[in-house]
C-alpha positions, 0 to 999 in steps of 0.5 A: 761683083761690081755694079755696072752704074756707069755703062755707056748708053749708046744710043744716048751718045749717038744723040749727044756727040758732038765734034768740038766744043760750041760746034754741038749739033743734035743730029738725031733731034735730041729736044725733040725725041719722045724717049728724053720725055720718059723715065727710062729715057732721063734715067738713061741720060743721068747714067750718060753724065757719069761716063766722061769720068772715065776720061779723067780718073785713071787716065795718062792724058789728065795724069800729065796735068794734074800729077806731072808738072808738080814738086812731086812727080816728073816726066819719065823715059816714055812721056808723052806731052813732056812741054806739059810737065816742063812748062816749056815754050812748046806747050802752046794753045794747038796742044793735044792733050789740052784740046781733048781735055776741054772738049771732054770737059764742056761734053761732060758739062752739057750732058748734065745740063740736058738731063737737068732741062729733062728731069724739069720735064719729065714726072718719076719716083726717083726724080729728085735722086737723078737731080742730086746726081746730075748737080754734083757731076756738073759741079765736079766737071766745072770745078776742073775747068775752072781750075785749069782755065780761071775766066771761061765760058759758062752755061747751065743750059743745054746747047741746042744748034750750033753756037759760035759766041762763048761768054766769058765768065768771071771765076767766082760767079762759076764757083757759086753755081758750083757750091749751089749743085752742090748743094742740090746734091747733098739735099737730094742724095741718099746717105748712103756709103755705096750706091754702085758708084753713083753720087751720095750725099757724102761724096757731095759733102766731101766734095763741098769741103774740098770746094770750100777750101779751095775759096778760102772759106777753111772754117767751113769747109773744116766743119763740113769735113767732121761731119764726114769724119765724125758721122759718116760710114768711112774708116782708115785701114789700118794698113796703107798697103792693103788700101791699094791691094787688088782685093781692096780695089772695088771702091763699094768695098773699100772703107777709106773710099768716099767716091770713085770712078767704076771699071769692071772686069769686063772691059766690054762695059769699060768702053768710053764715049768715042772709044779713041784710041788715046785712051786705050780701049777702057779700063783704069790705064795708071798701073802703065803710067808708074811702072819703070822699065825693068823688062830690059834689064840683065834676069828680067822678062815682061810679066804680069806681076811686075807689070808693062812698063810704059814708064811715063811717069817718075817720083821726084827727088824730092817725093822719096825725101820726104818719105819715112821709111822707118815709121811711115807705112805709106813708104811701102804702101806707095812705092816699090824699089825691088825687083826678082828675077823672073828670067835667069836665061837673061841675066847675062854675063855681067851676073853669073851670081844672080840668084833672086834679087835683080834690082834693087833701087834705093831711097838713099845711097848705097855703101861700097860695101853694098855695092861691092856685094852686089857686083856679080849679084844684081843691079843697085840704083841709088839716089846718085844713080838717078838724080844729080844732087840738085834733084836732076834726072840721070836715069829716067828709066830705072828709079824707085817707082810709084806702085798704087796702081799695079794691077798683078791680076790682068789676064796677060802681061800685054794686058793695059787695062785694069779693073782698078777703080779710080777712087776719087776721095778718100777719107783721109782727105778730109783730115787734112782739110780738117788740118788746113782749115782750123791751123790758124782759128784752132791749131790744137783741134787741127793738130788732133785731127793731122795726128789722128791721120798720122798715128794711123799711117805708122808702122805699127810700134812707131805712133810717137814717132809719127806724131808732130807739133803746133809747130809743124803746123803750115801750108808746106807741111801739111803740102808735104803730108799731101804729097805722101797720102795721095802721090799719083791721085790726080791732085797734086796740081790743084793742090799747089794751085789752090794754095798758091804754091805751084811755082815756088814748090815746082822751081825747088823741087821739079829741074825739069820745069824750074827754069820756065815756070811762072805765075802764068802757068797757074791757068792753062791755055785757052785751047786753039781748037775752041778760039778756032771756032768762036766769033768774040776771041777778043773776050779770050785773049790768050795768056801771055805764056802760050 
């Protein structure tokens, strides 16, 4: 059974809501409460910290940031902030998704800087454990803000009042903080694999390595990222599918998981902060986003096993080129191009001759004589069917579909949250920041770590033929090998950024935002609801694009 670490503590939250960011406001007189000067009462608060997590992992609104809008995943049939995916002159500062995200993100920072000030406050057995904890989130909440806004306001304070001036912060001063909670938290953290999906010391080192890459610092952050190969309690499956299975799913139980997001069965211990409708009531809502439409089509019906298809999100083109179908085993641990019928009453009368296949999208084109076997028998949908040969979209509703996430066990085929936990980090990651580090100082130490990652992602017989050279040792093939180990993971986007690829791979690779993107899209919008409450926007002046 999982362990509830990340249940929401209502009454810390009636304390802590605020409206809008700089509009906080304790109504209930959190400073001076005498609970918040109690063991109980800082322990309630360091677990309040970890719950704005869920708003990010697992969810459509930060998928549409950080997945969409990339070289390897576009808008689906049913997406909902398509100006984000484009880049298109409709996505403007008074963007929803953008709004909400910030205002979560500051949330989430300033719980951390009210347990901080508490935890200084408050003498108890674990105190320094709690401090760990609450260092990593405020580092991991503002390595997102960072990212999405560069120069932004910055405080390890907690908001007492209300606050009407922001300060504008330059990036790397943010990253410094970052790197020093980081710190804290690999200090003070156990080492541990599991904790219940509380931070240890391994997430904080996997997560410092990450954070190191991203400034540049690539020897480090390769050493850091040994360590964490080398000593720590983690393991590649052998079988990348299984890695995604619903057995597999519970993070405390997965071995190739360093840090993940916790949901429970009960969805009851799901529930978020404000519970808005937006994010759907709790549970891991991914397995919604990826799943095609098929419960239309000629002998198909909604199911449990196939999934509900709110079809937001698709592969592109060039995400199925890149995959090996013969050796990789991450092209059928990630994606799923079959469907059987599970409606006969439906097939209609195009295909009398139905009798299990009903779809059969292909990574490729079908012969004629593929198609003339399948008339009357079920439908194909090739790469011509879908995509024009320039990587367009035709067919933004039936495709090869990105299937990590699909959850066959909910408890009915309506059901749209899963118990899935989000993971985080993986193992894997820290191969390939191996890789990235060390290709320049050290490319055969790089190339044994990329190999070691990839013999274990063949198909078992074809280790050979996964194996690459010195020579395929750059930025775009370890960004292509990223693509194929975390399609979907909620990285993509500070990838590219972080490698200064976003606009060159996205105008190649993504039709949909080719056109509109440029260099100014690698930092999003000041938000309009945060410039609408301030009284220095001439420190924010808006980015040009939006």
């Amino acid at each position: 059974m999982k362990v509830k670490v990340l249940i929401t503590i209502l009454i810390t939250f009636t304390f802590l809501s605020c409206e809008d960011f700089l509009k906080e406001t304790y109504k209930s007189g959190l400073t001076s409460d005498p609970y918040y000067t109690t063991p109980d009462g800082v322990e309630s608060l360091v677990n309040a910290c970890y719950t704005p997590l869920r708003y990010w992992y697992g969810r459509e609104e930060a998928s549409n940031f950080t997945a969409t809008g990339t070289d390897i995943v576009t808008k689906g049939a049913g997406h909902t902030n398509t100006p984000v995916n484009d880049y298109s002159t409709d996505f403007k500062a008074d963007n929803g998704g953008l709004n909400n995200l910030w205002a979560w993100l500051y949330k989430a920072i300033n719980f951390c800087n009210t347990a901080v000030a508490r935890l200084d406050e408050v003498e108890m057995e674990n105190k320094d454990v709690l401090l760990g904890e609450v260092s990593f989130l405020r580092a991991f909440y503002y390595w997102h803000v960072v990212e999405m806004w560069g120069k932004t306001h910055f405080s390890i304070d907690e908001s007492q009042g209300v606050i009407t001036t922001a300060n504008a912060t330059e990036v790397s001063a943010i990253y410094d903080q970052i790197l020093d909670d980081l710190d804290v938290a690999i200090t003070n953290c156990p080492e541990e694999k599991e904790r219940g999906g509380r931070i240890t010391s391994w997430a904080a080192k996997a997560f410092k390595a990450r954070m190191l890459l991203t400034r540049g610092q690539k020897e480090e952050a390769a050493k850091l990222a040994k360590e964490v190969i080398n000593s720590g309690p983690f393991e590649l499956f052998k079988d990348y599918k299984a890695l995604w299975n619903m057995s597999n799913s519970e993070g405390s139980a997965n071995s190739e998981v360093i840090w993940y997001v916790n949901y429970s069965t009960d969805h009851l211990l799901n529930l978020e902060l404000d519970n808005e409708a937006q994010i759907r009531n709790g549970g891991n809502n991914l397995h919604l986003m990826y799943c095609m439409k098929y419960d239309d089509q000629p002998g198909m019906t909604r199911d449990v096993l196939n999934g509900r298809p709110f079809n937001r999100y698709m592969p592109t083109k060039f995400m199925l080129e890149l995959m090996d179908q013969e050796n990789d085993q991450r092209w059928a641990g990630s994606f799923k191009w079959l469907w059987i019928m599970n409606a006969p009453e439906n097939k209609g009368e195009d295909y009398p001759n139905m009798t299990d296949t009903a779809i059969w999208t292909i990574n490729g084109y079908a012969t004629p004589e593929q198609r003339a076997w399948a008339e009357g028998r079920y439908q194909i949908f090739d790469l011509s069917d879908v995509y024009e040969e320039d990587g367009s979209v035709k067919n933004r509703k039936q495709y090869v579909q990105i299937d990590k996430f699909s959850d066959p066990t909910r408890a009915s085929k309506g059901e749209d949250r899963s118990s899935r936990d989000a993971f985080v980090m993986r193992i894997s990651e820290m191969y390939l920041i191996v890789a990235e580090g060390l290709m320049d100082s050290n490319p055969t130490e790089a190339l044994q770590y990329l190999n070691q990652l990839r013999r274990q992602r063949a198909v078992p017989g074809h280790e050979s033929a996964m194996e690459v050279t010195t020579g395929d040792l750059n930025i775009d093939f370890l960004l292509d090998e990223r693509a194929r180990e975390f399609v979907g993971e909620q990285l993509r986007w500070f990838d590219l950024k972080r490698t200064g690829k976003l606009v060159e791979r996205v105008k190649a690779h993504n039709p949909d935002a080719a056109a509109n993107i440029n260099e100014g899209h690698t930092l999003r919008p000041y938000p309009q609801d945060f410039l609408d409450a301030i009284t220095n926007k001439e420190d924010f002046p808006q980015r040009d694009n939006y």
